[in-house]
C-alpha positions in Angstrom: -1.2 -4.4 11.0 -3.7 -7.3 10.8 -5.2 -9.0 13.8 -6.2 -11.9 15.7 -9.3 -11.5 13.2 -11.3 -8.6 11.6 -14.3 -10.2 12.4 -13.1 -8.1 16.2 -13.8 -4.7 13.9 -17.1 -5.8 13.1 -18.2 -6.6 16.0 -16.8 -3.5 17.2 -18.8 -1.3 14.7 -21.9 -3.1 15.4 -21.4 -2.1 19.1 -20.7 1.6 18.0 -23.4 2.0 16.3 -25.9 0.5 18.9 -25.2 2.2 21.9 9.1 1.8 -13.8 11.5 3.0 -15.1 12.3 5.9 -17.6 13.5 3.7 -20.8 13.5 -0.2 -21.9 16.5 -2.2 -22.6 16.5 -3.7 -25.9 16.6 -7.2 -24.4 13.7 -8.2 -21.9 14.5 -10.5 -19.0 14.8 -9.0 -15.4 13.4 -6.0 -14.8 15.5 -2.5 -14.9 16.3 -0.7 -12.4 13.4 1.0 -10.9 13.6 5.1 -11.7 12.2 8.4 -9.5 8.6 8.4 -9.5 5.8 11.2 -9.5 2.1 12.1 -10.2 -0.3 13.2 -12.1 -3.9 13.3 -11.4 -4.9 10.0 -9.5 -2.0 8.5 -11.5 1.3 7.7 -10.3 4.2 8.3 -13.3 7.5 8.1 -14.2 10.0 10.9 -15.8 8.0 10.7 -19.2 4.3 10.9 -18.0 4.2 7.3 -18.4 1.7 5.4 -15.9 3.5 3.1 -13.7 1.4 0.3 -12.4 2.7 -1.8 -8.4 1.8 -4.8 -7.5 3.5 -6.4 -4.2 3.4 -6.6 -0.6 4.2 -5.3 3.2 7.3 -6.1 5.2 6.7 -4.6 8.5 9.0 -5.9 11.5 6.8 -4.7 14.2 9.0 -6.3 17.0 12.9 -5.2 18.3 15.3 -4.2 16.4 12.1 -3.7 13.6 14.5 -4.9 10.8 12.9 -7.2 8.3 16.8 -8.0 8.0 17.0 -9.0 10.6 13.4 -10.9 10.8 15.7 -12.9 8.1 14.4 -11.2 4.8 17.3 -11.3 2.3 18.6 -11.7 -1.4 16.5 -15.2 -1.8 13.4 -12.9 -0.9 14.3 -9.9 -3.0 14.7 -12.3 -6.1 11.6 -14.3 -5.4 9.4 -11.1 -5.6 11.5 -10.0 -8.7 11.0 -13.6 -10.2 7.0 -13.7 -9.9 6.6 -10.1 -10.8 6.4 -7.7 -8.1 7.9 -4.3 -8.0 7.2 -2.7 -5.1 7.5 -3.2 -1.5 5.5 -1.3 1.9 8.4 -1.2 4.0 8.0 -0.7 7.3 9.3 2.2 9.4 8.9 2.0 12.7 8.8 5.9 14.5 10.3 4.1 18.0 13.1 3.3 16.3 13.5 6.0 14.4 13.4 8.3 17.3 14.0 6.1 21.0 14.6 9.2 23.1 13.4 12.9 22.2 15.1 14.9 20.2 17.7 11.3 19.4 17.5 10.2 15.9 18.7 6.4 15.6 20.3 6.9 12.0 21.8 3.3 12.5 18.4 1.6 12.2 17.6 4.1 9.1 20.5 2.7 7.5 19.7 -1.0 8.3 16.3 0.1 6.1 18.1 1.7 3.5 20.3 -1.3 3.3 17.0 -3.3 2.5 15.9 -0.5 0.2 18.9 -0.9 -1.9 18.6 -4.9 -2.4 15.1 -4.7 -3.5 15.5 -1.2 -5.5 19.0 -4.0 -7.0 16.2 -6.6 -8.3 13.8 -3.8 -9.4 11.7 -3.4 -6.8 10.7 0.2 -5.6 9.9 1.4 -2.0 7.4 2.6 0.1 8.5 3.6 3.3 5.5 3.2 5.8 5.4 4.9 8.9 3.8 2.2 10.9 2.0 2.3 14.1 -0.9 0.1 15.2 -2.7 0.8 18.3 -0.3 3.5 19.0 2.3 1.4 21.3 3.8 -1.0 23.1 1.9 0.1 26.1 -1.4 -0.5 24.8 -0.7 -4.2 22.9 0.3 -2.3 19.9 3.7 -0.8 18.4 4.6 2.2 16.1 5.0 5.1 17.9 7.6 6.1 21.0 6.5 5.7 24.4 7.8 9.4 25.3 5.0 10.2 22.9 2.2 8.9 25.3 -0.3 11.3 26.9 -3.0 9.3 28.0 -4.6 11.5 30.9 -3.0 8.9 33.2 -6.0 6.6 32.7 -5.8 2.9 33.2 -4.4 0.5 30.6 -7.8 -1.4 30.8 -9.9 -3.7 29.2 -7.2 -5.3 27.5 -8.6 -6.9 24.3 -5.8 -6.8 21.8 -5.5 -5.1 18.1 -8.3 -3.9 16.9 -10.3 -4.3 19.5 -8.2 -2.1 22.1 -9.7 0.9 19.7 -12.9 0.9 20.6 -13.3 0.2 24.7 -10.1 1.6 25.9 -10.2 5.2 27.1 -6.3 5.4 28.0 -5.7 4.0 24.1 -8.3 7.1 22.6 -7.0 10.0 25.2 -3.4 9.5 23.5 -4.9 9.4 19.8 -7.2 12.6 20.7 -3.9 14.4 22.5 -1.6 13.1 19.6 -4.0 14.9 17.2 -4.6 18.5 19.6 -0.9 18.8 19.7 -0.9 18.4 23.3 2.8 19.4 25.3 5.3 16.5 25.5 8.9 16.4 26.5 10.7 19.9 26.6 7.1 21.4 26.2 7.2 20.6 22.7 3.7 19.5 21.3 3.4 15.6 20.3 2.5 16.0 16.6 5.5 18.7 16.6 7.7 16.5 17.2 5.8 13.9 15.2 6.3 16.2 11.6 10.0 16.7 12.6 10.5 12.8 13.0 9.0 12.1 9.5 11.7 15.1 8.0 14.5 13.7 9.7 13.2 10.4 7.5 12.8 12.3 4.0 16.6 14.3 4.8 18.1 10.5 5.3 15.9 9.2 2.4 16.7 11.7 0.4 18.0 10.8 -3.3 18.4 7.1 -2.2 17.6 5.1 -5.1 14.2 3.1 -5.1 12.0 5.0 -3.0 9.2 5.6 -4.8 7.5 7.4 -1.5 6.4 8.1 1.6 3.4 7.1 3.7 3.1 8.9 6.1 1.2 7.7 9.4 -0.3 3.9 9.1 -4.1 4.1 9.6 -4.7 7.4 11.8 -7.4 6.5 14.4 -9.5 9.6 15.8 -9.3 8.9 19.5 -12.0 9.8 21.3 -14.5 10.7 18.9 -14.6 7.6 16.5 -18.1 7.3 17.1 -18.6 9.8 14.5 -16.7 8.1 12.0 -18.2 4.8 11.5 -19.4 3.6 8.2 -21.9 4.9 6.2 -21.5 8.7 6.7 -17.7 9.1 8.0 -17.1 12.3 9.8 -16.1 14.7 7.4 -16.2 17.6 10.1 -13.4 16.0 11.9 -11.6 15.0 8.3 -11.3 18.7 7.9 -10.9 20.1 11.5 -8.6 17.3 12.8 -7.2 14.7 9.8 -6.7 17.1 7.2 -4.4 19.6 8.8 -1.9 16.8 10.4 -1.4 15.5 7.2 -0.8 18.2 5.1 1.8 19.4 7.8 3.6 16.1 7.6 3.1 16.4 3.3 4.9 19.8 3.5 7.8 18.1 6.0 8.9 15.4 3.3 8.0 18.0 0.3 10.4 20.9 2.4 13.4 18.4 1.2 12.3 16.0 -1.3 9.6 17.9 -3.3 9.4 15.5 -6.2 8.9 12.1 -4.0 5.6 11.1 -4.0 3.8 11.6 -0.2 0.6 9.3 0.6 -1.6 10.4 3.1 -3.9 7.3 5.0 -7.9 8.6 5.7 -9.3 7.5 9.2 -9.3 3.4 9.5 -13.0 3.7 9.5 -12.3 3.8 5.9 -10.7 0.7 5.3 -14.1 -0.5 5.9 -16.7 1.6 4.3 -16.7 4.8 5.6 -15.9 8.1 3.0 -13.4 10.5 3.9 -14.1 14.1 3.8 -10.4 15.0 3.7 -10.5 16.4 0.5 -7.3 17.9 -1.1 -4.0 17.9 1.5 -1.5 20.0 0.1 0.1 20.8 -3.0 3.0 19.2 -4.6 2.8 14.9 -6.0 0.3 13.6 -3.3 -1.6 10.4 -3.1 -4.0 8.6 -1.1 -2.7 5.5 0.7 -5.2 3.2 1.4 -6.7 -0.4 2.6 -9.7 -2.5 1.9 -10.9 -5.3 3.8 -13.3 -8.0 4.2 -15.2 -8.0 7.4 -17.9 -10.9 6.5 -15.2 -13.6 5.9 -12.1 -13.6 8.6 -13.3 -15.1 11.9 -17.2 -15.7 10.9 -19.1 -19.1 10.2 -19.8 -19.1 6.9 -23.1 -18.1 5.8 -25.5 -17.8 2.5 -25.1 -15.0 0.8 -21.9 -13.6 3.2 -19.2 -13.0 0.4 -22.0 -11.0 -1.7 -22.9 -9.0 1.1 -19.0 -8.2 2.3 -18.9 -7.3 -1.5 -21.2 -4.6 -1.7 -21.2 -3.1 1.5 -17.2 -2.7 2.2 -14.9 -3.7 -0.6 -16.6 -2.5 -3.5 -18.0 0.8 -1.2 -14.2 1.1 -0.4 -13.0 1.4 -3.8 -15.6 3.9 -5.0 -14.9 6.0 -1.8 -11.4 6.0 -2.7 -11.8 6.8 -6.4 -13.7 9.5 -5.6 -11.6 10.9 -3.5 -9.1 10.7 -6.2 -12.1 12.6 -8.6 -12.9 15.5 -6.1 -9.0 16.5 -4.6 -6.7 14.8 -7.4 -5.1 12.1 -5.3 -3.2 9.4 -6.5 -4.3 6.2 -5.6 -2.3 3.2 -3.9 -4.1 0.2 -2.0 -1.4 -0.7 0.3 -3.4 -2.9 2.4 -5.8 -5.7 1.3 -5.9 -9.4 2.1 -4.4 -10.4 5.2 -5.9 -14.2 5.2 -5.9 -17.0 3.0 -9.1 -16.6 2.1 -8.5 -16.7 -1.8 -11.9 -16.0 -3.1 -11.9 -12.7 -1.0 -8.5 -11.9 -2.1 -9.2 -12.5 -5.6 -12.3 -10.1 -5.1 -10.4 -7.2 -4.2 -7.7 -7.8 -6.3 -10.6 -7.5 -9.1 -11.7 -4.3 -8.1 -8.2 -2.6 -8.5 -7.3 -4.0 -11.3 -10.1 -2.9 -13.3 -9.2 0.4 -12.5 -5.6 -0.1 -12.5 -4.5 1.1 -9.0 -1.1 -0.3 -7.8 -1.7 -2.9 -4.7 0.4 -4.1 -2.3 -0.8 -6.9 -0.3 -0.4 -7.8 3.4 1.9 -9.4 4.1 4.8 -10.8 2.6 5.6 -12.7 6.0 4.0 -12.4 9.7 7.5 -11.1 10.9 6.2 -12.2 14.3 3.7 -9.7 14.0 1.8 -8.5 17.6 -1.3 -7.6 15.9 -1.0 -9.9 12.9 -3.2 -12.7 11.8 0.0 -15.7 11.8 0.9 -17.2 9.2 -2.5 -16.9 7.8 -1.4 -13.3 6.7 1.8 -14.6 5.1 2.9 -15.0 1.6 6.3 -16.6 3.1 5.9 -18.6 6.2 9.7 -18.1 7.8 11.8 -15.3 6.0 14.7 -17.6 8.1 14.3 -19.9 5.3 14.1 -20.2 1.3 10.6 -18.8 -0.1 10.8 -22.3 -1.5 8.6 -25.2 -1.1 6.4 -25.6 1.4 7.2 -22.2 2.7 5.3 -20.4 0.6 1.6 -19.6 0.4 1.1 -21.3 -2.9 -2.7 -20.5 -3.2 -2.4 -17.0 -2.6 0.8 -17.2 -5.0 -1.5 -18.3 -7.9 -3.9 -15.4 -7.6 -1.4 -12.4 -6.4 1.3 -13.5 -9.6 -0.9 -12.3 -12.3 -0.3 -10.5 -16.0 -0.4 -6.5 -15.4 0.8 -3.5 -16.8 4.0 -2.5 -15.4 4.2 0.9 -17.5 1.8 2.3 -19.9 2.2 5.2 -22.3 -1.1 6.3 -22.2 -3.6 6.5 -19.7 -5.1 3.2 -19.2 -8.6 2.9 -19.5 -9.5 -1.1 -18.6 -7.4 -4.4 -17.4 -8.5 -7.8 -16.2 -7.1 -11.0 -16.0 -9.7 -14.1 -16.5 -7.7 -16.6 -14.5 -10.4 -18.8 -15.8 -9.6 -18.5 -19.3 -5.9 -17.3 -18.9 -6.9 -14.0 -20.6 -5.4 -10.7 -20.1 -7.0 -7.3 -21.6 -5.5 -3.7 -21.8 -6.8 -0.9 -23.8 -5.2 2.3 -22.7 -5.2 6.0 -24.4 -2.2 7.1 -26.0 -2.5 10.4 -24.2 -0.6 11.1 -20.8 -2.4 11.6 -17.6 -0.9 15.3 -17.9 -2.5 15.8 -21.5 0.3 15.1 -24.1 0.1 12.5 -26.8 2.5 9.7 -26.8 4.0 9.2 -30.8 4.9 6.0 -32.7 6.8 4.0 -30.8 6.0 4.3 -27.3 7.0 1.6 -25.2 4.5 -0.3 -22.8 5.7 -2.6 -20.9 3.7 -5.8 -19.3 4.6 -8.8 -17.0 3.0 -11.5 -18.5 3.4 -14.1 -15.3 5.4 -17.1 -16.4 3.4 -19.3 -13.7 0.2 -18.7 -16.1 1.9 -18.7 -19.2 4.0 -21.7 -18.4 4.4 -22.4 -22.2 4.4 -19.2 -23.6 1.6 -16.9 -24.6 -0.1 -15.5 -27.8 -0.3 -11.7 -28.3 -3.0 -9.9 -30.4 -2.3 -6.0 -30.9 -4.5 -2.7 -31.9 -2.8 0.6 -32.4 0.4 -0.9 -31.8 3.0 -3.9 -32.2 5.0 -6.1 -30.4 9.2 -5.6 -30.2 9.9 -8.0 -27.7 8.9 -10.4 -26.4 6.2 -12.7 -27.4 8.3 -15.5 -24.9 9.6 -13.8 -21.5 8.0 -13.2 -18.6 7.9 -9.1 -20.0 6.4 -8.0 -23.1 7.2 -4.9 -24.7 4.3 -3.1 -27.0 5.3 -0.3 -29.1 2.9 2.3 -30.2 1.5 3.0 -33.8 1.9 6.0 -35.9 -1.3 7.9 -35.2 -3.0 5.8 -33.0 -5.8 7.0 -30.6 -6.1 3.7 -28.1 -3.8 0.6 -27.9 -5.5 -2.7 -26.9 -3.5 -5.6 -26.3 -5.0 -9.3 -25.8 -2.9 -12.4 -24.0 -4.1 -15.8 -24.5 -2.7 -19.4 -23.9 -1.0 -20.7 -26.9 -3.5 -22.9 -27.9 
């Protein structure tokens, strides 16, 4: 969903705005099979009440047949997430493809997905299927959505300036956003976001009880149409988050929860707040619900450096992001998940956002694990893995970014956590979490907590230091396995080099 730079959304504003799974196995090595999922509170957990911690990537194929299978990822790409740690994946799901003609459900490309599901859900890696669109089309230099599912007043396809920039100066681009929203007739005199909620059923009916999906998400970065101006960064539009955002997505939450009531459903805020901008969406619908959402850097994709620019991009968007987000997750009861974040090789920024999560321990998946020759992508410079054609070997892979993504986290906790952080200066890693669930029940002796203690930090093993509980395997592996003490309130857990 990236572009040719985000630096175009900046300039863009600026113009706006001045005119795991349920039980261990005694023996640590690969990682189980990963089990159903759910919520509580802002948390996502397993079975238990357990808090279950993602870290991993996209793999959206935005271009024909949209098959990352076919884009070449395979079993040497499942394994190499599994290997460095990552257990969960954004997968792409494109709505042309899911529905080419009105009324025609292509059920052989949802099994081509579920075929991918099942090799990442066989090395341990969970599913998110992502209902993908960016810039609506095809027709307007964008993919996602159907081109039966186009009302655009008939205006011209004009100026022409490519993702993201097509948002904000092309009329025909915000007529079909503002008709998607109103509902407005399409084929059989049917309204657009009708048949829009029925697509995304069809999805959860096929998806449904297929192991290792952890979820849905259910439209990629909704875009207001032709009142954006109202929802720039810092006040948002919380008018329109009610009247407009609000009621779409609750009607598409209640399509997935009609069949699968227990799978997780994320809903995405207005892509004004990916950078800085609060929603006003407050609470959806009822059943396990969670906020989907991205944070990104402005200030450092696209831009001469400057004094003083990584500070600023700081403050104003990432860091404003994440509290927007967190309160959203305080006021309405959302789970969080950042699904989007990164999308350069900008490390330090990476590293910076990847910070701000993990000190609140929200799951993250980064964009991207490959460009998958990506129309609106940034190139390889959005890529974990360079050509999914080939081993994610060598110099294939995006070893910088590598370093900071693969880092020691919390997999499952039996508790609610309370603080994480990584010093890849010092090779430290810190977790103190509550023995109590996220629902309100206390956890007993024994407990398991599970953490992924990142081999390519640890190269020659680790030292563990325990409070409130002990160690039962493994003070070697790349997963380490902390039982819980009789009577104890909190459970901190330190990870050093060993020596």
């Amino acid at each position: 969903m990236r572009t040719r730079s985000h630096l175009a959304v900046l300039v863009a504003l600026l113009a706006a705005v001045t005119a795991l799974p349920a039980t261990f196995a005694a023996t640590v090595g690969s990682p189980p099979k990963p089990a159903a999922l759910g919520q509580a509170g802002r948390w996502i957990v397993d079975g238990q009440g357990r808090v279950v911690i993602e870290h991993g990537f996209n793999l959206v194929d935005k271009v024909p047949p949209y098959e990352p299978s076919v884009g070449g990822f395979g079993r040497s790409d499942a394994r190499f997430l599994a290997d460095h740690g990552f257990n969960a994946v954004r997968l792409g799901v494109l709505p042309e493809a899911v529905e080419p003609q009105p009324g025609h459900f292509d059920d052989a490309y949802l099994r081509n997905i579920e075929g991918t599901v099942a090799l990442l859900q066989h090395y341990g890696i969970r599913s998110l299927l992502d209902f993908h669109q960016d810039l609506y089309n095809e027709k307007f230099q964008g993919e996602g959505l159907p081109s039966w599912m186009i009302d655009d007043d008939g205006l011209p396809v004009a100026p022409k300036t490519g993702f993201p920039g097509n948002y904000f100066v092309m009329p025909a681009l915000q007529a079909a956003f503002a008709n998607f929203w109103a509902n407005a007739k399409g084929p059989g005199g049917i309204g657009l976001l009708t048949r829009y909620v029925a697509l995304v059923r069809h999805v959860a009916v096929f998806f449904h009880g297929v192991p290792g999906v952890f979820g849905y998400d259910v439209f990629n970065e909704p875009f207001p149409g032709s009142s954006y101006l109202a929802c720039f960064p810092p006040l948002g539009c919380p008018g329109i988050d009610s009247r407009t955002l609000r009621p779409a997505m609750a009607a598409l939450i209640r399509a997935v929860h009609s069949v699968d009531p227990r799978t997780p459903a994320f809903f995405e805020p207005w892509v004004t707040f990916d950078y800085g901008a609060p929603t006003g969406i407050g609470k959806v619908a009822p059943g396990p619900v969670g906020m989907s959402f991205h944070d990104y850097c402005l200030g450092t994709l696209g831009l001469p450096s400057f004094p003083g620019e990584q500070p600023l991009c700081d403050a104003a968007v990432e860091e404003r992001v994440m509290s927007n987000a967190l309160r959203q997750a305080s006021t309405a009861g959302s789970a969080l998940l950042l699904t989007e974040f990164g999308a350069s090789t900008d490390v330090a920024d990476i590293q910076e956002v990847l910070g701000l999560a993990d000190s609140h321990s929200i799951s993250w998946l980064e964009w991207a694990y490959c460009d998958c020759g990506d129309p609106t992508g940034n190139g390889q410079k959005e890529a974990m893995v360079f050509d999914t054609h080939k081993a994610p070997r060598g110099s294939n892979i995006d070893h910088a970014t590598l370093q900071v993504l693969d880092e020691p986290y919390a997999q499952l906790v039996s508790g609610t956590p309370q603080s994480s952080s990584y010093d890849a200066a010092s090779d430290v890693f810190s977790l103190r979490f509550s023995t109590t669930a996220p629902a309100g029940h206390a956890f007993g002796a024994g407990a398991r907590t599970r953490i992924y203690t990142s081999p390519l930090h640890y190269p020659h093993g680790y030292r563990v230091t325990v409070t409130g509980g002990h160690v039962v395997a493994d003070a070697t592996g790349p997963y380490l396995v902390v039982a819980q003490d009789a009577g104890a309130r909190t459970v901190t857990v330190t990870i050093t080099p060993p020596h």
